[in-house]
N, C-alpha and C positions, 0 to 999 in steps of 0.2 A: 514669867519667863520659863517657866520648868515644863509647862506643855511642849513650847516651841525648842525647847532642847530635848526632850522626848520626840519628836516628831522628827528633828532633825538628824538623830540616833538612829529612828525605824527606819528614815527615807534611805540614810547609810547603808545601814544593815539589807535592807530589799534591794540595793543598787547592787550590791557586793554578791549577794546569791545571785542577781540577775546574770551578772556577770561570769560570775561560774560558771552557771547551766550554758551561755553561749562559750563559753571556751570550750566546753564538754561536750555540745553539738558541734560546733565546728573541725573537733578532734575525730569525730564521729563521724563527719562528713569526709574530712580525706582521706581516712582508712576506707569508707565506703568507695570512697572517687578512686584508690587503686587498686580497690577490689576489682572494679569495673573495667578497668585499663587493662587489669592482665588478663579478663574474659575477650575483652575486644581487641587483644593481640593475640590470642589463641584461637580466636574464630578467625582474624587475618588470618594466620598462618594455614590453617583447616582450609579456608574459599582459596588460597596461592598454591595449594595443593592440587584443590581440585579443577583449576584451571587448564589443564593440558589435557583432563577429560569433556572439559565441556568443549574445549577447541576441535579433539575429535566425534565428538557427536554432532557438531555446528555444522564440520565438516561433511560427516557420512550424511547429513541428512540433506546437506547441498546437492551432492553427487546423488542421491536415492531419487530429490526432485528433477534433477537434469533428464536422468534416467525415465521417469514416471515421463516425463515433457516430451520426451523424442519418443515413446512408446504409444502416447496418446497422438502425437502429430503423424507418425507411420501410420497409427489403423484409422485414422482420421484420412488420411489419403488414399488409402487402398481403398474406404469406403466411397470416397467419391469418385474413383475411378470408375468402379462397379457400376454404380448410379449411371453416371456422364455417360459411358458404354451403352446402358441398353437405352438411355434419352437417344443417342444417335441412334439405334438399332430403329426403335421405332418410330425415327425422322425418317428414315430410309424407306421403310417399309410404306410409311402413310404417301410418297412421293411416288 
């Protein structure tokens, strides 16, 4: 009997450390978990910041392509006017 109550002393004693080290990592773990919390409410607050610049560059760069759009459709038509002109010129001619 003196094995099995030696054994059931070790199994105590290994249970009782185990249990430690888990309350110790778990202790570990939520000091970790609100480390992280207050990085990821400090980068919120950083990107709500930065929000009313990205609104106006979203913007400028809408108004830049509108701009670009009507500048290509103008000499897009002034080009084929040219064109269409001397097509006719040289319908006329060939008649």
């Amino acid at each position: 009997m003196e094995i099995l109550d030696i054994l059931q002393v070790l199994l105590y004693i290994l249970g009782s450390i185990l249990l430690i080290v888990l309350i110790i990592l778990g202790i570990k773990l939520i000091i970790t978990m609100n480390k992280i919390e207050n990085v990821v409410d400090d980068i919120n607050v950083k990107v709500n910041k930065l929000n009313g610049l990205f609104s106006i560059i979203d913007l400028t760069t809408d108004k830049l392509a509108l701009l670009s759009d009507k500048l290509v459709d103008g000499i897009s038509s002034l080009v084929r006017k040219v064109f269409s002109r001397k097509k006719r010129k040289d319908d006329e001619i060939d008649e």
